[in-house]
N, C-alpha and C positions, 0 to 999 in steps of 0.2 A: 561660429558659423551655424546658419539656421542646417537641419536635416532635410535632402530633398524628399519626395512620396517616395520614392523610388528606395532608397536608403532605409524608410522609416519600414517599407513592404519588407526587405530584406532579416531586416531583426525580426519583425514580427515573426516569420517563417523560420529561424534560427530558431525565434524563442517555443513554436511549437511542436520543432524538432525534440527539441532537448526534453521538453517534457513528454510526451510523447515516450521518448528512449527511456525519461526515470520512470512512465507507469507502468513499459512494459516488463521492465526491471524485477518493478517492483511484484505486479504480477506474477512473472518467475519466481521470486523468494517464496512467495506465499504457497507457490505451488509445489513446490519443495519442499516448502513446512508439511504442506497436507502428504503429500506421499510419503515424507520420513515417518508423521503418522498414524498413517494406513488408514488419512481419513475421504480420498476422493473416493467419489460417487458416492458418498456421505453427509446427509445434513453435520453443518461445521460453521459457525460463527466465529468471525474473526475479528476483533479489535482493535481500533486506528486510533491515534494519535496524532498531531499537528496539523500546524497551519498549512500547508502545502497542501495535504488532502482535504481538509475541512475549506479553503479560502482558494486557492490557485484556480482557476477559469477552466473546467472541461477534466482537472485532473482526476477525481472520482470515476466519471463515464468511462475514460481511457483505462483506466485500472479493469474498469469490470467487461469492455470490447477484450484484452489482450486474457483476463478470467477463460472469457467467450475461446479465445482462440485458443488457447490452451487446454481445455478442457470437455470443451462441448459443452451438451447437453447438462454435463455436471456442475459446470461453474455457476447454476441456478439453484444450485442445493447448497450454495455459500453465501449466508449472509453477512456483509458487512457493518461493523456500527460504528460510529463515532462515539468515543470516550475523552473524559476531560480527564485532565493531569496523569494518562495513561503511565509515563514515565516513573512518576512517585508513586504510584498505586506496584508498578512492576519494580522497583527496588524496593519496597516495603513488603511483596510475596516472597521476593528472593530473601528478605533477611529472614524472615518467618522461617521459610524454607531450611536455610541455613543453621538457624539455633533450631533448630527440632532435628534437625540431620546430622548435625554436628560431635564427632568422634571424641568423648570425655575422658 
């Protein structure tokens, strides 16, 4: 069965619910990261990873509106960057981490 407009309006609006709720989420995490810390009202660069933020339609802008509403004036003193293979770079710090910390 073909979709009517009407059906096809419906998803569309589903689909910018849902993302919407992960930027504002996602936002929340981040700003939790900074207050754990004690780096709001703090220049603070933060590092992203995948395709959702780097590809998804509008998902970057929503991240840094909910930045905005969380924060004010401060969510302007956070820059964000995109990073490639963020993942292997962050288990390759963690093992570093780990053999230098690690109890003999």
């Amino acid at each position: 069965a073909i979709s009517s407009p009407e059906d096809r309006q419906i998803v569309q609006e589903i689909c910018v619910r849902v993302s919407s709720r992960a930027a504002a989420l996602t936002a929340m995490g981040l700003v939790s990261l900074l207050k754990q810390m004690d780096r709001v009202g703090k220049p603070a660069t933060i590092a992203v990873d995948g395709s959702v933020y780097s590809k998804y339609f509008n998902f970057a802008p929503r991240i840094r509106k909910y930045l905005k509403m969380l924060l004010g004036a401060n969510a302007d003193k956070i820059k964000i960057v995109e990073t490639c293979d963020g993942s292997g770079v962050g288990a390759a710090m963690a093992a570093a981490w780990g053999k230098t910390h690690s109890s003999k």
